[in-house]
C-alpha positions as a printed NumPy array, in Angstrom:
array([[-43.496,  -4.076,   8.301],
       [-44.791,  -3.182,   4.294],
       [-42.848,  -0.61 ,   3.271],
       [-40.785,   0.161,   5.879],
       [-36.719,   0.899,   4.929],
       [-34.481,  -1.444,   7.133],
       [-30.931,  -0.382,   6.787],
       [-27.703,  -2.995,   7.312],
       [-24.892,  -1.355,   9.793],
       [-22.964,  -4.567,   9.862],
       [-22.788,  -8.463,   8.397],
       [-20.31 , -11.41 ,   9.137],
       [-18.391, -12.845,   6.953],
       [-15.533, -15.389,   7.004],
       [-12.94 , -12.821,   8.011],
       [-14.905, -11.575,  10.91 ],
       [-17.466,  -8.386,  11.519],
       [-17.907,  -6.35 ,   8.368],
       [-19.205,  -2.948,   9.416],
       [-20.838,  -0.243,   7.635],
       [-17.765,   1.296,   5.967],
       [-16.211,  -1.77 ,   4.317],
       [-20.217,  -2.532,   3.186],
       [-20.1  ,   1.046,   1.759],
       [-16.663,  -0.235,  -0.243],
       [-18.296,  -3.2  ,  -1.179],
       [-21.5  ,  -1.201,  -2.44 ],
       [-19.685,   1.351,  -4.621],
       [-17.098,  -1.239,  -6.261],
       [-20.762,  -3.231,  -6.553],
       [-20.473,  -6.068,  -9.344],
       [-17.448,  -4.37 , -10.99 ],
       [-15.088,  -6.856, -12.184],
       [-11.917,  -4.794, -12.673],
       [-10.631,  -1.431, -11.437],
       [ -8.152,   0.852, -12.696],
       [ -5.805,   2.963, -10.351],
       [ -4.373,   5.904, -11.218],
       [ -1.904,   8.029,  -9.439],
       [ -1.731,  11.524, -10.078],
       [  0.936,  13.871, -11.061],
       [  2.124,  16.36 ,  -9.564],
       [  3.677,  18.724, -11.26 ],
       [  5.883,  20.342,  -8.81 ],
       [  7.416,  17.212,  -8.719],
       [  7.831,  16.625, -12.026],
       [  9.651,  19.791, -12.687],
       [ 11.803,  19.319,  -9.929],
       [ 12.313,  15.547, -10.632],
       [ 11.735,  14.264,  -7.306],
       [ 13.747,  16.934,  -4.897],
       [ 10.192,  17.974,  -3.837],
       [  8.354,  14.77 ,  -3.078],
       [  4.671,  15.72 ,  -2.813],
       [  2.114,  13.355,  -0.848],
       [  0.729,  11.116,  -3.494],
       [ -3.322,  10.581,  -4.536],
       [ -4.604,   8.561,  -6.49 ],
       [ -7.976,   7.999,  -8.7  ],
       [ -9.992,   4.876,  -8.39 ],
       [-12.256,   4.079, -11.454],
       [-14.153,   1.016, -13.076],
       [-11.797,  -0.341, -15.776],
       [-14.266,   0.428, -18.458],
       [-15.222,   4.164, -17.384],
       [-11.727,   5.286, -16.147],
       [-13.007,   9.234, -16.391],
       [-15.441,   8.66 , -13.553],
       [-13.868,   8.211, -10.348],
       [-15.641,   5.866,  -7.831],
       [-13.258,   6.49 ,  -5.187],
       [-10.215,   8.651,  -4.192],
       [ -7.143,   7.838,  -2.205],
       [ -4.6  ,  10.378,  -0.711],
       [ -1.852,   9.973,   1.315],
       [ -1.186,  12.031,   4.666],
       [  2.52 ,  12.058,   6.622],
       [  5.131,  14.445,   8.256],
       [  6.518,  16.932,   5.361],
       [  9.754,  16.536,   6.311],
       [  9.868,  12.685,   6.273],
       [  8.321,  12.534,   3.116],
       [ 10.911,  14.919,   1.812],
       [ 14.195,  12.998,   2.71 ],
       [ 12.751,   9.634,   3.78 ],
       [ 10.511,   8.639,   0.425],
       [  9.81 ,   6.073,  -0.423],
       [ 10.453,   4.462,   3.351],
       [  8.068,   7.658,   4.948],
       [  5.228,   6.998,   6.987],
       [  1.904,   7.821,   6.128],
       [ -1.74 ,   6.764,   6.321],
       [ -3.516,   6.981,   3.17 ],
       [ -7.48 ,   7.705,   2.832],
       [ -9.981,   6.342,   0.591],
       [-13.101,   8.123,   0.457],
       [-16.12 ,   8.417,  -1.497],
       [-15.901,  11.535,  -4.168],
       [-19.276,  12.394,  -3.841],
       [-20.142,  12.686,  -0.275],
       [-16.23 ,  13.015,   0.961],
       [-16.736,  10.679,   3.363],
       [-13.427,   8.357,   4.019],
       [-14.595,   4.609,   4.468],
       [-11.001,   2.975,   4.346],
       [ -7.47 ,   3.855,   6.003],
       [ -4.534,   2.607,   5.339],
       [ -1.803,   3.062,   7.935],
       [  1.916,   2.536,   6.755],
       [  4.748,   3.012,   9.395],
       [  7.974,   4.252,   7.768],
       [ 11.409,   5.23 ,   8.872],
       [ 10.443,   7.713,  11.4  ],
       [  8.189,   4.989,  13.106],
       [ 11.489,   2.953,  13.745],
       [ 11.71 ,   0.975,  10.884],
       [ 15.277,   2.554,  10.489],
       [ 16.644,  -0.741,   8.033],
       [ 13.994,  -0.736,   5.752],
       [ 16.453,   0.285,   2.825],
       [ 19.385,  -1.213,   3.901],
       [ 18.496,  -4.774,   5.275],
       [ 17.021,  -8.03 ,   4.237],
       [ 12.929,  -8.136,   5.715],
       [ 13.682, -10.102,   8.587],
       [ 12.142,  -8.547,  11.34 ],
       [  8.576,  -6.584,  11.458],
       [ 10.133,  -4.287,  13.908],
       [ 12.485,  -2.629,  11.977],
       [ 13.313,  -4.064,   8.624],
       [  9.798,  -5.418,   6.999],
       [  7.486,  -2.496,   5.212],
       [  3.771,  -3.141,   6.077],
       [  0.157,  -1.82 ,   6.407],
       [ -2.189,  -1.76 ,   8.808],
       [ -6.042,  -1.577,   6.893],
       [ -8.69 ,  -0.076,   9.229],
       [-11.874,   0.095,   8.38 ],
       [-13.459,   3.819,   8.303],
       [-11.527,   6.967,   8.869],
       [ -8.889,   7.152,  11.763],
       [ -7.518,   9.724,  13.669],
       [ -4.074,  10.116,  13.506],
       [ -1.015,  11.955,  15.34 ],
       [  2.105,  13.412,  12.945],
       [  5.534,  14.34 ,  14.592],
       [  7.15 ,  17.119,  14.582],
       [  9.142,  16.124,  11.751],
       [  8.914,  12.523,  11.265],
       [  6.568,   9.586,  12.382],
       [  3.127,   9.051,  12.633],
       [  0.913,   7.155,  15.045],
       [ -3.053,   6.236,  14.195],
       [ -4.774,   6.813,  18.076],
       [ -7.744,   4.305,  17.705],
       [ -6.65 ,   1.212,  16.969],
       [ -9.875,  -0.703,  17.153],
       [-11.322,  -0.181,  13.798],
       [ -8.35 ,  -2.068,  12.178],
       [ -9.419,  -5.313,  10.557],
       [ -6.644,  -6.645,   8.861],
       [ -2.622,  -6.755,   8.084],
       [ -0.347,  -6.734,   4.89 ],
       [  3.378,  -7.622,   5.905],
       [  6.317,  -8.05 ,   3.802],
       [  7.647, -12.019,   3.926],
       [ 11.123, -12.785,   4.573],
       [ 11.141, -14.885,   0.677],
       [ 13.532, -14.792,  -2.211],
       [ 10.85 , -13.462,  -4.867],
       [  8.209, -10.354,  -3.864],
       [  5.682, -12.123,  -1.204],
       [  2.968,  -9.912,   1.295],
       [  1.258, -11.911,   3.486],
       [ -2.086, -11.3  ,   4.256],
       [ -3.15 , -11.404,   7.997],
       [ -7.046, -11.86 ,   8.388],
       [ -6.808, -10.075,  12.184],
       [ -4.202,  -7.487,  13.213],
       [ -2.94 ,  -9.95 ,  16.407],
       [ -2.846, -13.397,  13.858],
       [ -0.311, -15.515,  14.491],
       [ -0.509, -16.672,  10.686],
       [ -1.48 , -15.283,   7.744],
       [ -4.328, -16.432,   5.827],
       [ -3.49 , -15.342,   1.928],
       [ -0.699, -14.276,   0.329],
       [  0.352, -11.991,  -2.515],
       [  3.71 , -13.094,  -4.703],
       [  4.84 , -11.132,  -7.519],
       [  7.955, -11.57 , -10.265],
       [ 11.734, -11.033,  -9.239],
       [ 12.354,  -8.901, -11.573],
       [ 10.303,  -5.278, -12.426],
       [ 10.602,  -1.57 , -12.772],
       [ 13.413,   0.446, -14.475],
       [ 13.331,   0.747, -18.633],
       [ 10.995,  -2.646, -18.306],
       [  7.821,  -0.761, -17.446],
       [  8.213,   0.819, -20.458],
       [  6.816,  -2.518, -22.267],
       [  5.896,  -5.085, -19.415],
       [  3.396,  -5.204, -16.982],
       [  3.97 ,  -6.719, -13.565],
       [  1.392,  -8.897, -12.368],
       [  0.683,  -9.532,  -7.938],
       [ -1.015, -12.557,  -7.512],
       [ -3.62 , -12.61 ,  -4.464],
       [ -4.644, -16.04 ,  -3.167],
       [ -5.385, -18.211,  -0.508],
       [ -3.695, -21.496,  -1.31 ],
       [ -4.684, -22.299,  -4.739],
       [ -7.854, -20.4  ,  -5.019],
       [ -7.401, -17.124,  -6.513],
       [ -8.608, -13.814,  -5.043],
       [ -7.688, -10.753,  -7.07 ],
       [ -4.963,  -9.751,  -9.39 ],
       [ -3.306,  -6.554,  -9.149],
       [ -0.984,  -5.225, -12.155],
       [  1.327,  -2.655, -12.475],
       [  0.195,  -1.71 , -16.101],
       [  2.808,  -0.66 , -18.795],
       [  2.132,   2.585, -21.055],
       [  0.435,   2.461, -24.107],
       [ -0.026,   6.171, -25.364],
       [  2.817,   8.97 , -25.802],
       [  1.45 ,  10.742, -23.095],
       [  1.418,   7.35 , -20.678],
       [  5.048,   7.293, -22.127],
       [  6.121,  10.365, -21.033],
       [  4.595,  10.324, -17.487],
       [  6.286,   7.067, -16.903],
       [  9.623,   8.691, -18.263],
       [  9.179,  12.093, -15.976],
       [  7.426,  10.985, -13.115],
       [  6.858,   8.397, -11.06 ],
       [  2.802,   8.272, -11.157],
       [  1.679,   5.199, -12.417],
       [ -1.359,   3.133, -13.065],
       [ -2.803,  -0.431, -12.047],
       [ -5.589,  -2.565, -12.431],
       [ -6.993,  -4.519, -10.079],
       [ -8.947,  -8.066, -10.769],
       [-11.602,  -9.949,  -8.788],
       [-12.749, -13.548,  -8.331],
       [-16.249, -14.191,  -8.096],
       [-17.72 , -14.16 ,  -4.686],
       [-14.725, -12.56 ,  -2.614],
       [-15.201, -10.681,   0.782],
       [-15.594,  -6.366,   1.02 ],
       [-11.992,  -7.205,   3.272],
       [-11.027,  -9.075,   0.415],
       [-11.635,  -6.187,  -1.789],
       [ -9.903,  -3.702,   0.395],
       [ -7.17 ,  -6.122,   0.984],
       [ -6.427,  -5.899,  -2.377],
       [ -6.531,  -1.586,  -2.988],
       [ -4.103,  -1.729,   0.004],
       [ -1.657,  -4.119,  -1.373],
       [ -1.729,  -1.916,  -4.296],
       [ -0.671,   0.898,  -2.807],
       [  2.186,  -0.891,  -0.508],
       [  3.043,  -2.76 ,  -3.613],
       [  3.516,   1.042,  -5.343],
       [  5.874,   2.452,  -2.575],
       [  7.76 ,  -0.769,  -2.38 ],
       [  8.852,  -1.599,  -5.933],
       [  7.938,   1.337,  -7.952],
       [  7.882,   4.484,  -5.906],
       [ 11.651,   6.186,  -7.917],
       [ 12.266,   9.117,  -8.588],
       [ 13.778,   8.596, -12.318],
       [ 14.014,   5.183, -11.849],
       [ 14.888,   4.438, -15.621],
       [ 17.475,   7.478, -15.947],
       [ 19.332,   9.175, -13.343],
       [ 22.205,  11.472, -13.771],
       [ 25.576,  11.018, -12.47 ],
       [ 28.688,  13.239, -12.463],
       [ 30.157,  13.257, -15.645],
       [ 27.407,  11.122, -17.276],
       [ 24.049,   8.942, -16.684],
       [ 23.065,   5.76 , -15.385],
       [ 20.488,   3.553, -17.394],
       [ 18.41 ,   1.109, -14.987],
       [ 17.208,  -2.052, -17.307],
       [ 15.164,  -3.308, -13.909],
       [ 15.665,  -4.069, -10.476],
       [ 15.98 ,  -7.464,  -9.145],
       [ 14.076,  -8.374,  -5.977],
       [ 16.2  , -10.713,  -3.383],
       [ 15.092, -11.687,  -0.085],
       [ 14.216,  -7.728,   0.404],
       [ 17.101,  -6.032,  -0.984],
       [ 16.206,  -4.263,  -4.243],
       [ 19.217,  -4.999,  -6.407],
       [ 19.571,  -2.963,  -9.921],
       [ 20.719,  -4.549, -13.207],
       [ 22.128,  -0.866, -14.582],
       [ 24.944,   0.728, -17.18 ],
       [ 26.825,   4.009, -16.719],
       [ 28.067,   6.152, -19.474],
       [ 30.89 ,   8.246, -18.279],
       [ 32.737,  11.157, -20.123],
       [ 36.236,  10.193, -18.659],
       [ 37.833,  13.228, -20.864],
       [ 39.147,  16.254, -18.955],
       [ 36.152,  19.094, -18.574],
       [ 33.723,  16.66 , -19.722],
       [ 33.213,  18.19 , -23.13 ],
       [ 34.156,  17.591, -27.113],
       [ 37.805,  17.087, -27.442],
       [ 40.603,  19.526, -27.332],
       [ 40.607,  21.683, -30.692],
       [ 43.377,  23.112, -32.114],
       [ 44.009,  27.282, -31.084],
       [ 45.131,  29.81 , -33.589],
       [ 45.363,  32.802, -30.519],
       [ 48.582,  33.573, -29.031],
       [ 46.588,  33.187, -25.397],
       [ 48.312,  29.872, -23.668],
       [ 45.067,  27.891, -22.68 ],
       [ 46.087,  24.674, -20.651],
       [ 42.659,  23.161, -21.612],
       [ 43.312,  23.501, -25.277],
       [ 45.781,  22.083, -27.304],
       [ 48.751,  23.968, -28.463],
       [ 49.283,  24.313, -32.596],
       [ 52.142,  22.348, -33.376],
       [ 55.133,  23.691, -34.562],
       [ 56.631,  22.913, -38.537],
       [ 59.012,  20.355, -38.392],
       [ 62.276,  21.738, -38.964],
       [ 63.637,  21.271, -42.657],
       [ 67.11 ,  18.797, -42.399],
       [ 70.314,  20.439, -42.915],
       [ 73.148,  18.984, -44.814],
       [ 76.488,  18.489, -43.854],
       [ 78.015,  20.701, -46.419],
       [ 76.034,  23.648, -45.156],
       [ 76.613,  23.071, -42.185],
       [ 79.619,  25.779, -40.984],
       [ 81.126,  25.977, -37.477],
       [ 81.278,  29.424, -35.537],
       [ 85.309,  29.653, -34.259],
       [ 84.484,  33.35 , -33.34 ],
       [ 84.039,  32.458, -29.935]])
């Protein structure tokens, strides 16, 4: 009928059913080639240097207007996880539109109060318990927090895809194109080594392709201001940029803004990851090298091994016996000759 409105609630694609929400995703990215994500800082955090880990959110903008945010993304998870737990807490992060507020995309990460209890300390060799993950689900999703810990999404039918961490040598996600797929049908490899004092001049680039035809690129951008420098010092916010192919699916797109954000929490979520202080000096991290799982830092310490930790002991002119300072020494005694030397037969 002339002039009649007909609105599109869902399309297929090659992934399967693409409903309204992921079509609003693909709508507002529209024809945009590259995105830039930004987290924010917090400054709590900051000033405490990590011992108050606040939820993270982040600022999604086109790469060549990155004051006007297209979308926003923020993180929700038990306090207390996040507090001793980060960065293996569970969470489910939002992406909605700024405007209207409306969330179109959630992103459900289970953590260490979930059961993954050897996410730190083991190799990623089982999904169960060792290998960090996402679950994308299209729309917004109701979840349940514990008490203290864990967190459990209630409708499960609006997922649409899987990010999992491979059991591989160098950094590798694989992309599953249903929740319940056997195989995955993309992956997402990045380089062995990243993070520490390197961000402060190289930029580590994810790599998102099926076989050999390329999807998206997703890069953990270094600074390039002061004020990028300092944040990167201070805090652990940082920025990416995200890359499409021509032609590539809305799940495609949201595929990639969630590997982004497991990619974040996996390699570069530290607190102080370049500096960190030690007792009786500080530990420089050059980068952290990335081995079937197992993060595995390339660092130097610089120790104080003197007494006290301070200057060296100076020399006292005060009667007062200090044991931590060092005594004057006493004139050496002038030699005496045999001639003047006399013996005492008094006794």
């Amino acid at each position: 009928m002339e002039g009649s409105e007909v609105t599109v609630t869902s399309a297929e694609g090659d992934l399967g059913k693409i409903g309204p929400d992921l079509m609003k995703i693909a709508e507002i990215i529209g024809d945009k080639k590259s995105l830039i994500i930004k987290q924010k800082v917090d400054f709590l955090e900051a000033a405490t240097q990590g011992a108050y880990e606040a939820a993270n959110k982040y600022k999604i903008s086109a790469a060549d207007n990155e004051e006007e945010a297209i979308l926003h993304a923020k993180a929700y998870g038990p306090c207390c996880e996040r507090m001793f737990c980060a960065p293996f807490h569970s969470l489910v992060l939002k992406i909605s539109d700024p405007k209207t507020g409306q969330v179109h995309l959630s992103i459900e990460r289970p953590g260490f109060g979930s059961g993954k209890y050897c996410m730190r300390c083991c190799c990623a060799c089982h999904e169960g318990c060792c290998n960090d993950g996402v679950v994308v689900h299209e729309g917004d999703v109701d979840h349940k927090q514990g008490n203290c810990c864990g967190i459990t999404v209630e409708n499960q039918d609006k997922a649409i895809s899987k990010i999992l961490q491979s059991n591989t040598m160098t950094p590798q996600l694989d992309v599953y194109a249903e929740v319940d797929s056997a195989e995955p049908y993309a992956s997402i490899t990045g380089p062995c080594c990243f993070g520490g004092c390197s961000e402060m001049c190289c930029s580590s680039e994810f790599k998102y392709q099926k076989g050999d035809t390329p999807i998206a690129t997703m890069t953990k951008l270094a600074p390039k201001t002061c004020g990028e420098c300092c944040t990167e010092c201070c805090t652990d916010a940082d920025r990416f940029s995200v890359n499409f192919e021509d032609n590539i699916e809305a799940e495609e797109k949201a595929n990639s803004l969630a590997a982004v954000f497991l990619s974040d929490y996996m390699f570069f979520e530290m607190d102080n990851g370049m500096i960190t202080f030690i007792p009786g000096g500080c530990k420089f991290t050059f980068f952290q090298c990335y081995c079937f799982g197992c993060l595995l830092p390339c660092s130097a310490e610089c120790k104080n091994d003197k007494v006290g930790g301070g200057a060296p002991a100076t020399v006292v002119t005060d009667a007062r016996e200090d044991k931590n300072c060092a005594k004057p020494a006493l004139p050496a005694a002038e030699p005496t000759s045999v001639e003047s030397m006399t013996l005492d037969r008094s006794i």
